[in-house]
C-alpha positions as CSV (number, residue, x, y, z in Angstrom):
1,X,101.8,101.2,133.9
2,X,100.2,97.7,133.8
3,X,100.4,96.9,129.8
4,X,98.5,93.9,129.2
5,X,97.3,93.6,125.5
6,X,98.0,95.2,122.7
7,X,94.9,97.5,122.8
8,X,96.2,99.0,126.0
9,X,99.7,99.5,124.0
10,X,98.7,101.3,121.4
11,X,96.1,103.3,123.7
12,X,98.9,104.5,126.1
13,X,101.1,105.2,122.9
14,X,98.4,107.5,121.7
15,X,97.9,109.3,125.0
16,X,101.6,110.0,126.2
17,X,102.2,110.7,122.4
18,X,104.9,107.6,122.9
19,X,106.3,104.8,120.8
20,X,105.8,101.6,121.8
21,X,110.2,101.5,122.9
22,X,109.5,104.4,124.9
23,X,106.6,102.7,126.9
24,X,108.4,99.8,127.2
25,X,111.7,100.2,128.7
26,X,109.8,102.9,131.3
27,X,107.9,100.0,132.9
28,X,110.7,97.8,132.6
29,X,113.1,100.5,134.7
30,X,110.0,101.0,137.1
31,X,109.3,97.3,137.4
32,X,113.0,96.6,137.9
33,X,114.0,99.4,139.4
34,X,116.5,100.2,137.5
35,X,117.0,103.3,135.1
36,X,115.9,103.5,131.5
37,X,119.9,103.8,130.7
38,X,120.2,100.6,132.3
39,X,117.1,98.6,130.7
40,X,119.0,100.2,127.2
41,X,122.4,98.6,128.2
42,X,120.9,95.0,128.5
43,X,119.5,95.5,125.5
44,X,122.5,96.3,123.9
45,X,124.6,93.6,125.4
46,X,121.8,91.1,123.9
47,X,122.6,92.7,120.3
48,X,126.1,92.1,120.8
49,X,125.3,88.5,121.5
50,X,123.4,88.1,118.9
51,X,126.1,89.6,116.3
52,X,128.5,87.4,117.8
53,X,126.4,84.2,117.2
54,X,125.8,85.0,113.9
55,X,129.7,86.0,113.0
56,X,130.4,82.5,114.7
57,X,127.8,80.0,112.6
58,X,128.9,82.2,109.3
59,X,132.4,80.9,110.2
60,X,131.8,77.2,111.1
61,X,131.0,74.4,109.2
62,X,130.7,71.6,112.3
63,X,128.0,69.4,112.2
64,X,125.7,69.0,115.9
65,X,125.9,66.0,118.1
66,X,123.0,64.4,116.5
67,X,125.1,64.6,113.0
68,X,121.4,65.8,111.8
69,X,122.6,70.0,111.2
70,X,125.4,72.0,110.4
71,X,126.8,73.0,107.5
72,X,123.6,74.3,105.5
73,X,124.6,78.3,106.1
74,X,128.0,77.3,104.5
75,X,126.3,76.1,101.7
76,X,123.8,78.9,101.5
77,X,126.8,81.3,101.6
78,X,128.2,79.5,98.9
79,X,125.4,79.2,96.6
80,X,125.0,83.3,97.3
81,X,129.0,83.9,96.5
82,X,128.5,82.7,92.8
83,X,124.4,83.0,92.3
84,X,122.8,85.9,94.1
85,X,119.5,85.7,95.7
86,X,116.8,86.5,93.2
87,X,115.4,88.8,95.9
88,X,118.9,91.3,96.8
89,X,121.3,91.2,99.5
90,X,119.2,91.9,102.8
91,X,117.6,88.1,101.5
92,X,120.5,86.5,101.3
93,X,121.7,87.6,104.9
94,X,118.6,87.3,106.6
95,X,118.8,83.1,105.2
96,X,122.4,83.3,106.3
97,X,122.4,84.7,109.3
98,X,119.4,82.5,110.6
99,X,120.8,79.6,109.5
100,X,124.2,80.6,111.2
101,X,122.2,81.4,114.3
102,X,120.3,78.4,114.4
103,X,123.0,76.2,113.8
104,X,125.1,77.7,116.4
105,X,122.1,76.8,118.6
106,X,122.0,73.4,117.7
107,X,126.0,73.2,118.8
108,X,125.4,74.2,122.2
109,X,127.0,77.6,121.0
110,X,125.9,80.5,122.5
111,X,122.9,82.4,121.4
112,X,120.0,84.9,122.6
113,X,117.0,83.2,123.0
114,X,114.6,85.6,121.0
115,X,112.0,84.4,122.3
116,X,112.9,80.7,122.4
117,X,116.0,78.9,121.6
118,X,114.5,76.9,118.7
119,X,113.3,80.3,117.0
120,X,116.7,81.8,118.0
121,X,117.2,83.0,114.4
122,X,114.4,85.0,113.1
123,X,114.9,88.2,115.0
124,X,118.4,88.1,114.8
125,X,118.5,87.4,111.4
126,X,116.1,90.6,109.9
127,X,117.2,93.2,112.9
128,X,121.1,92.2,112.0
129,X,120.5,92.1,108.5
130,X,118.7,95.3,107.8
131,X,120.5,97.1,109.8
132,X,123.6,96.8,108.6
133,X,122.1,97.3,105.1
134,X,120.4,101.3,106.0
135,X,123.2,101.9,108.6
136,X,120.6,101.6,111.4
137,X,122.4,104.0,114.6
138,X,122.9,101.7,117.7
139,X,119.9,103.5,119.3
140,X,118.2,102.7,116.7
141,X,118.7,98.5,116.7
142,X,118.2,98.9,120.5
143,X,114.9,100.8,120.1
144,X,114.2,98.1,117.9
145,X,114.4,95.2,120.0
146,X,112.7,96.8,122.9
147,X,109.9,96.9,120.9
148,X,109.9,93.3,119.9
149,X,110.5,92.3,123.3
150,X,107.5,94.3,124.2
151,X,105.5,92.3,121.5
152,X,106.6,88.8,122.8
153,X,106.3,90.2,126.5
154,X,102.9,90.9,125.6
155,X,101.8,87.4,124.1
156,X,103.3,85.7,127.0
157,X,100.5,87.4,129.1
158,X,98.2,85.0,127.0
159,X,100.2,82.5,126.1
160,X,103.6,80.3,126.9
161,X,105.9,80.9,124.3
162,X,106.9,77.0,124.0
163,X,106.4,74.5,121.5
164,X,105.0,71.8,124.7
165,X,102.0,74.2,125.4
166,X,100.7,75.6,121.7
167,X,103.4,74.2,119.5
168,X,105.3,75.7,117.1
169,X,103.4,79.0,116.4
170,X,103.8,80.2,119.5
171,X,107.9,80.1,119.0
172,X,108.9,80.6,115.7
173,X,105.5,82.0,114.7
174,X,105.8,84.6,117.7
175,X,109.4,85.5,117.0
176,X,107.9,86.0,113.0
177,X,105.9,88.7,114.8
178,X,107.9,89.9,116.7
179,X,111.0,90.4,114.0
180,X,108.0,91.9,111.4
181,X,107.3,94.5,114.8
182,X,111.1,95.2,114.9
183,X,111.9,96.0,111.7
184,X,108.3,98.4,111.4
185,X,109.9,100.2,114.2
186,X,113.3,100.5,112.4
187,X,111.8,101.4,109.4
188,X,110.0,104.1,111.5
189,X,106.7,102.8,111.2
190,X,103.9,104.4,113.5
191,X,102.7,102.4,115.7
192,X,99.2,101.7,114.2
193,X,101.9,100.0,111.4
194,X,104.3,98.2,113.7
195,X,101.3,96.2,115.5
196,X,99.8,96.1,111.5
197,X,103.0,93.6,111.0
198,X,102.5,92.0,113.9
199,X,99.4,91.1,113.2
200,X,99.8,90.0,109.7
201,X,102.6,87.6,110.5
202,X,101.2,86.3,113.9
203,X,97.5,85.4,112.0
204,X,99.4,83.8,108.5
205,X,101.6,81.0,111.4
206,X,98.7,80.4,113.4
207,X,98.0,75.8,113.8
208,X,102.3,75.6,113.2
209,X,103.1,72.2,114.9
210,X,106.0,71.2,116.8
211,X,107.5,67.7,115.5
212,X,111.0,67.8,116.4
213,X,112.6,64.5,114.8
214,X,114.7,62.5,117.6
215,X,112.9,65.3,120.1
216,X,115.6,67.5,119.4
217,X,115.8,71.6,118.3
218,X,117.2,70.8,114.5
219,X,114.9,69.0,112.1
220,X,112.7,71.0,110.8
221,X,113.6,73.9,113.6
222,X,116.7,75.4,111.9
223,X,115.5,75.7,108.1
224,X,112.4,76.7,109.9
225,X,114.2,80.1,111.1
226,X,115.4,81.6,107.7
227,X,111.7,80.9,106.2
228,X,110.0,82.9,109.3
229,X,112.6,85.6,108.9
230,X,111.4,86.1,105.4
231,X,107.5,85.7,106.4
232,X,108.5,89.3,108.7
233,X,109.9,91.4,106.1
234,X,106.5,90.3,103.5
235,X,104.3,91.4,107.1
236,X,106.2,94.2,107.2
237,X,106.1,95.3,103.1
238,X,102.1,94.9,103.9
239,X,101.7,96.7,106.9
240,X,103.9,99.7,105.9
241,X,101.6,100.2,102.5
242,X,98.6,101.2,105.0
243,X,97.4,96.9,104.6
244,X,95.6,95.6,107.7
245,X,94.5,92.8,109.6
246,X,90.4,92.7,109.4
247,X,91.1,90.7,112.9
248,X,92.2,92.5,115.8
249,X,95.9,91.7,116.8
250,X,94.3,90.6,120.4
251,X,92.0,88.6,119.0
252,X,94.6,86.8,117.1
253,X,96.5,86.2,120.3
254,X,93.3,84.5,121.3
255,X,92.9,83.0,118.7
256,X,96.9,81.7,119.2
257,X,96.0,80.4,122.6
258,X,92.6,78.7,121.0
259,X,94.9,76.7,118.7
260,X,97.4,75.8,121.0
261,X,94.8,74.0,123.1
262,X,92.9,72.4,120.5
263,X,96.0,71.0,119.0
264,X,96.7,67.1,119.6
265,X,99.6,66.9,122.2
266,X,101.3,64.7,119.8
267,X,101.9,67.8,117.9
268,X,103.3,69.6,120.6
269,X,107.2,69.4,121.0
270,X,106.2,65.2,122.0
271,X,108.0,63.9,119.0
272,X,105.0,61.7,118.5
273,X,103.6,62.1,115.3
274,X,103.9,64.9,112.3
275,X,107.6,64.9,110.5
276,X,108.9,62.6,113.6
277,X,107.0,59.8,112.9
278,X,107.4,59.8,109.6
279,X,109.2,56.6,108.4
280,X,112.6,58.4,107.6
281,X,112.1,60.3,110.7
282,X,111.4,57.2,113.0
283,X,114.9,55.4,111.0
284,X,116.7,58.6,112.5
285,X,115.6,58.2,116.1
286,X,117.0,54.5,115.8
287,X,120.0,55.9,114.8
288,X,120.4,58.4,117.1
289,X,119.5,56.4,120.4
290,X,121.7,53.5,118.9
291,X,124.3,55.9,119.2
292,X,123.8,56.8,122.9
């Protein structure tokens, strides 16, 4: 079945009485040609990746190359070990883990990128986190990610998830949506609900720049991942009270792509103006190509 927006989705759903996993890994095994068992396990080896990258950053304290990251989950985890988060555990890991994740990233470690390497934390980070906190099965996480998969697959059709073509909204904004879709489905949302949070955390990220200081995936990339991670669970509160989005969710994929093209280029992963040209910003890139 050719799945193109998010209207077709949720209309094929409704008429094979599906969820949105079930839909997706069947034209995944078709398009692949592989079976639905198989499309399951690379799921699943993905998890396992992403547990591993988060077990790694909450264990290191290395800076990156740039000198610029590393060591701000260690903090985090410190600040949590005496002062709890005002907001309960599944805050504090969801911070954790995507900083550990990000900062991993930014060592050259090895990470799942979900669906870019500079947003490498957000899904990670609430899919890890919650599930570990309800005692989600492993069918469960897997079902899950399929689904956001199936959210960022479908975005893609309309837009390229990279910071170069529509900035930053369409990574760490998209991965926002597409964490808020996972955790709707392992929540066992319906799936009026789990493209609800989608569209709630998609619209609220829309016009995100991309100003990566010295052009590289660190500043303000990483301490952007634990913030987006957060913005998914508050779409996904929203959309799981009955609260939706007066704008379609395909309209605000258009309305994604509309922003991306309007937006200077200068914004957009060039390293020319925003945060990277500020003058602290401009003293690190002298700094950091002194070094080469």
């Amino acid at each position: 079945m050719n799945i193109n927006s998010f209207e077709e989705l949720q209309t094929a759903c409704k008429c094979e009485n599906k969820k949105i996993y079930e839909i997706a890994q069947e034209n995944e095994a078709q398009k692949s040609d592989i079976s639905i068992q198989k499309v399951r396990q690379i799921v699943k080896a993905n998890i396992i990746a992403m547990k591993d990258a988060i077990k790694t950053g909450l264990a290191s304290n290395e800076k990156s190359f740039s000198g610029m990251s590393g060591g701000d989950c260690q903090k985090l985890q410190n600040k949590f070990a005496t002062k709890p988060s005002l907001l309960g555990v599944i805050f504090e890991k969801i911070t954790t883990y995507a900083l550990a994740t990000s900062e991993e990233n930014a060592r050259m470690g090895k990470i799942v990128a979900c669906p870019t390497a500079g947003s490498c934390g957000i899904v990670p980070s609430v899919l890890i986190s919650v599930s570990e906190e309800i005692h989600a099965t492993e069918d469960e996480q897997i079902n899950a990610l399929i689904t956001a998969g199936e959210i960022g697959r479908i975005i893609s059709n309309k837009v390229q998830l990279a910071g170069a073509v529509a900035g930053c909204q369409a990574e760490c904004g998209v991965a926002s949506a597409m964490a808020a879709g996972a955790l709707a489905q392992l929540k066992g949302e319906s799936v009026e609900n789990i493209l609800s949070a989608v569209a709630l955390a998609m619209k609220n990220l829309l016009g995100l720049t991309c100003d990566p200081v010295c052009g590289l995936v660190e500043v303000p990339c990483i301490k952007r991942n634990p913030f987006l991670g957060v913005h998914a669970v508050t779409a996904y509160e929203l959309a799981s009270a009955g609260i939706q989005s007066l704008i379609p969710l395909d309209e605000i994929i258009d309305t994604l792509e509309q922003t991306g093209q309007l937006m200077a280029p200068s914004l957009k992963e060039s390293s020319q103006a925003g945060l990277a040209k500020t003058k602290t910003g401009i003293k690190l890139e002298e700094k950091f190509f002194a070094k080469q």
